[in-house]
Structure formats: C-alpha cells, structure tokens
N, C-alpha and C positions, 0 to 999 in steps of 0.2 A: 925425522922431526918428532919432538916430545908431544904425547898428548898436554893439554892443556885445555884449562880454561879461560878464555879471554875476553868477558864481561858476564856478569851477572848480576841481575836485579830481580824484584816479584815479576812474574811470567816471562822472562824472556833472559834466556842464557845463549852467548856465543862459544862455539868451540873451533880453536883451529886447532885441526885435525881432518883426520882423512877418512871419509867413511867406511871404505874396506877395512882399518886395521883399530878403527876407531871403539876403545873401552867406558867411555864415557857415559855411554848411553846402554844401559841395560837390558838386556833380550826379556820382550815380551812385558815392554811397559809404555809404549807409544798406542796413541788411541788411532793418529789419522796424521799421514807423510802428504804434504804439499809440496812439491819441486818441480823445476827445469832442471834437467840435466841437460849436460857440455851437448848441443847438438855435431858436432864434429864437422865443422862450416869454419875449421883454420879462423876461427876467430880470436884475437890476442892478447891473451889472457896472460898474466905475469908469468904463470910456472906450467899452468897444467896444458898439455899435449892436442889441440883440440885438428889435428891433420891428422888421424890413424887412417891406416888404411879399413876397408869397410869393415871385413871378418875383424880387425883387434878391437876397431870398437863396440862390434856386437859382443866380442868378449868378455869386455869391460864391464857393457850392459848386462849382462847375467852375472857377474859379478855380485854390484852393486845391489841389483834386484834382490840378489839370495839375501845379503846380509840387510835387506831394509825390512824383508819377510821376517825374518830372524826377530829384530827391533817390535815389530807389532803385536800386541796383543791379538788373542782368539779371534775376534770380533773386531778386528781393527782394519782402516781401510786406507789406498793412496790414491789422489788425484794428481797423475803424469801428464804435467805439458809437456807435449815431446811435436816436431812437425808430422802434417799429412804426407807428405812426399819431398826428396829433394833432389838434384840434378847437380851435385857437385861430383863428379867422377862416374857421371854417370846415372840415369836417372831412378834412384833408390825409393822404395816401400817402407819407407822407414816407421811411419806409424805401423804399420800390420807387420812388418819385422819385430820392433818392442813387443809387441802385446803380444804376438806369438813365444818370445822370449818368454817372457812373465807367465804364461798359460804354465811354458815346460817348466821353470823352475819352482812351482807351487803355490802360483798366485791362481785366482779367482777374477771371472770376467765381470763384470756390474753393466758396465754401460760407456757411454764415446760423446761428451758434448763437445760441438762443434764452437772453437772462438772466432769469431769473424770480429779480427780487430782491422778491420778496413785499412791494413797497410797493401796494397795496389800497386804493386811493381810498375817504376817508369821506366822501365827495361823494355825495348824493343823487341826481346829473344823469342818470339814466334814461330821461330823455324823459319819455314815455306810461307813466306809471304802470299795469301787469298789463293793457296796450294795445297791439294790432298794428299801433296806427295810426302810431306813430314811437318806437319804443323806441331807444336809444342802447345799443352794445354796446365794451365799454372794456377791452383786453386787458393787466393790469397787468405787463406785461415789458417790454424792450429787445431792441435785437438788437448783436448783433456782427458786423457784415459782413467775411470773410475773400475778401480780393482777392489779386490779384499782378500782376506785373509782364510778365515774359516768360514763363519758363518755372519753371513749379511746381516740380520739383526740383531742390533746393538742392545746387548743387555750388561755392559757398565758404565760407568761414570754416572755422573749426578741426575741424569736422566731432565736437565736443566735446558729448556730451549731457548732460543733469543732470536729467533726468524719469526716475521713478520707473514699474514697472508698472502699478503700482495710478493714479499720478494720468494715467497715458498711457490704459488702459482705461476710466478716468473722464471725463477733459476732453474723449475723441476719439466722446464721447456729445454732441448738440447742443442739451444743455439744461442750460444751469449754471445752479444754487441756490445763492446766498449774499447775505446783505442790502448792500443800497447804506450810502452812508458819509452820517455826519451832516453839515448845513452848518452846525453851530452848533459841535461839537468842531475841528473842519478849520478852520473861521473862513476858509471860501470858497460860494458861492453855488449851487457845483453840482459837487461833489466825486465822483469814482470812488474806489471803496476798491480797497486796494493790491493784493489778490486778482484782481481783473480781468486788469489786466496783466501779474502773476505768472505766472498761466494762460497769456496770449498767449505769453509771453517764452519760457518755457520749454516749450511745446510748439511754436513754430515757429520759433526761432533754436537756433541753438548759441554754448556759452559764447566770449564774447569782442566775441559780433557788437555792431553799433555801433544804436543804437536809440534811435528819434526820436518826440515827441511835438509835433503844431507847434501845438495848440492845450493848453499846459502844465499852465495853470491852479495846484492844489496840489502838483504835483510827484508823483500817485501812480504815474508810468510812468517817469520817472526813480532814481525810489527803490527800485521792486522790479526795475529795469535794475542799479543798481548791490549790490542785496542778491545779487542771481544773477552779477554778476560778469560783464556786460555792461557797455557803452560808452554811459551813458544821456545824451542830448541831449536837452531841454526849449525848448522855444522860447512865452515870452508877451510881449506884449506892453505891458504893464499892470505898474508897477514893482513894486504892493504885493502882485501875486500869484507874482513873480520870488522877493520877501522871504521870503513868505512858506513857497514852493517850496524857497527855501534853507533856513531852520527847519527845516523837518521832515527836508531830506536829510541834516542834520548833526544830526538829534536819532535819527532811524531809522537808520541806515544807521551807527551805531559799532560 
C-alpha cells in the first residue's frame, strides 16, 4: 500500500497507512500518542489480522511501541488503552504483558488509570458455580497506560494550558467513570468515545501540541485533538475506517 495522505485540514490530518512502515510522520516530532490498539479478540475488522496467536501478537506490540518511541519527542508522552486481562485462549495478563513490553523496549513507566466504563458482562461464565473449586473472576474496566519518553517534565510547546481546576483535581484521580461508545452509532467495531482522549489531551499536553493516534480507527483522538486546538494526526490503515474518521472530523469538529 502507498503511503498517503487522505484528509487534511487546520489540526487534524488523516493517513492511510500503516504504522510500522509509516514516513509520514517524522521521528521525534509528536508531543503526546493517544491509542487503542487491535486487542487481539478476533474482532472483524476489514483487513487487519485481529486472531494472532498470543507470542505474534506480543510481537507485533514491540513492534509498534519501538516505532511510536521513535515518533516522540524528548519529553513526549502515550496514553495506551490496552485491557486489564483477557481469557480468550486462555486467561492472558495482557495489561502487565504490554507495559512490560514497553519497559523493555525504551519506554518510561508514569502511572495505570483505571476506566470503569460500566460495561458488566451478562455472561454467565463464572466457572464453578457458588464453588472454590474454579470460580472465574472478571474485572469490568480498562486501563490507560501512561508512559513517556525521556524525561517527564514537559519543557516544549507553548507551555499553553486549557484544564480547568475542577477537571485537573478530577482526572489526576486514577479512576475515570464514563461509558464506552456504541459500535452500532460509530458504525466501527471497537470505538473509544471522545471523552477518553479529551481527558489524555488536555491534562498531558499543551495547546498547540501535535498529537498522534497510529491505531485511528474512528477518528475519536483526532477529533477531541482538534476540538482542543491541537495538531491531531490519525494514522489507519483500512480505507473505510480513514472515511469514516473523515465524517465524523468534519461533522464534529465545526
């Protein structure tokens, strides 16, 4: 696939393209990376692979990580939605597998808030029913993995804040509440609502900074990048989720 670019306006560019091999985006000019990346939950997605077995896709993930370190300035930081745990093949550490990933390949620990989007499995799958013998224990939140780069405090960009007391003494709490976003309104398969990134954007950049998503998807880190008057870049790979990413930046974001 040709790199490309396939929308641009003031703050918010789409690329389809693929992050690993992706020239578009210059090393060492990203302020602050908000993504979901593919949790590997065979979810189905037009092109990309989301059934690896566990080892390719931890490989994957070190991948990715190296070339999004690469992407970041000195002082530059990511918030990874990635899950606390999962029991697809098995029941997997997958948050503390990522972070350990990210340790080894030259990222920086910051800090884990915890999303309790009150999605509450009506899944029966307990195991051992009111039995010690194998009960299944299923904790309904995400996490946010906050990393960084070199050094924690931020000494570029405009040095410009736009958070409010109330949401600074709120968010710098490490347990956010608010519901996850529909795949049926979104009309994408595994949707973050704009809120997430909202929160990242503005409590760990300053206005202006340039801010990267390389796993795109429906465009909700590009759209609360350019609602706050940030420089949002979007990178997917998959046309009809770039399309679709466009929609909504040009329906939200007037």
């Amino acid at each position: 696939m040709k790199n490309r670019i396939y929308f641009e306006e003031e703050n918010a560019k789409i690329l389809c393209d693929n992050i690993l091999t992706t020239s578009f985006v210059k090393p060492e000019s990203v302020d602050l990376i908000v993504t979901s990346p593919p949790y590997n939950l065979n979810i189905e997605y037009t092109s990309t692979d989301d059934n690896l077995n566990y080892e390719d896709y931890l490989k994957f993930t070190k991948k990715w990580l190296k070339k999004c370190l690469d992407l970041l300035k000195d002082d530059g930081r990511m918030c990874l939605n990635i899950p606390l745990d999962t029991n697809k093949g098995g029941h997997r550490s997958i948050g503390a597998d990522i972070t350990t990933i990210a340790k080894n390949v030259g990222w920086k620990y910051h800090s884990t808030i915890v999303w309790n989007e009150g999605n509450i499995s009506k899944s029966s799958a307990w195991g051992s029913w009111l039995s010690a013998s194998s009960p299944y224990v299923i904790a309904p939140v995400e996490l946010i993995i906050v990393l960084y780069k070199g050094n924690w405090k931020k000494i570029s960009g405009s040095r410009k804040n736009d958070i409010t007391k109330e949401e600074f003494v709120s968010w710098t709490n490490g347990v956010w509440t608010f519901k996850g976003e529909s795949k049926k309104k979104i009309g994408h398969p595994a949707p973050f609502p704009v809120e997430l990134p909202k929160r990242c954007i503005k409590l760990f950049s300053y206005v202006g900074d340039t801010i990267l998503d390389p796993f795109m998807g429906s465009g909700s880190t590009v759209i609360a990048a350019k609602q706050l008057n940030r420089n949002g870049i979007g990178i997917d790979k998959e046309i009809q989720y770039c399309e679709l990413a466009m929609h909504r930046i040009l329906k939200e974001t007037k």
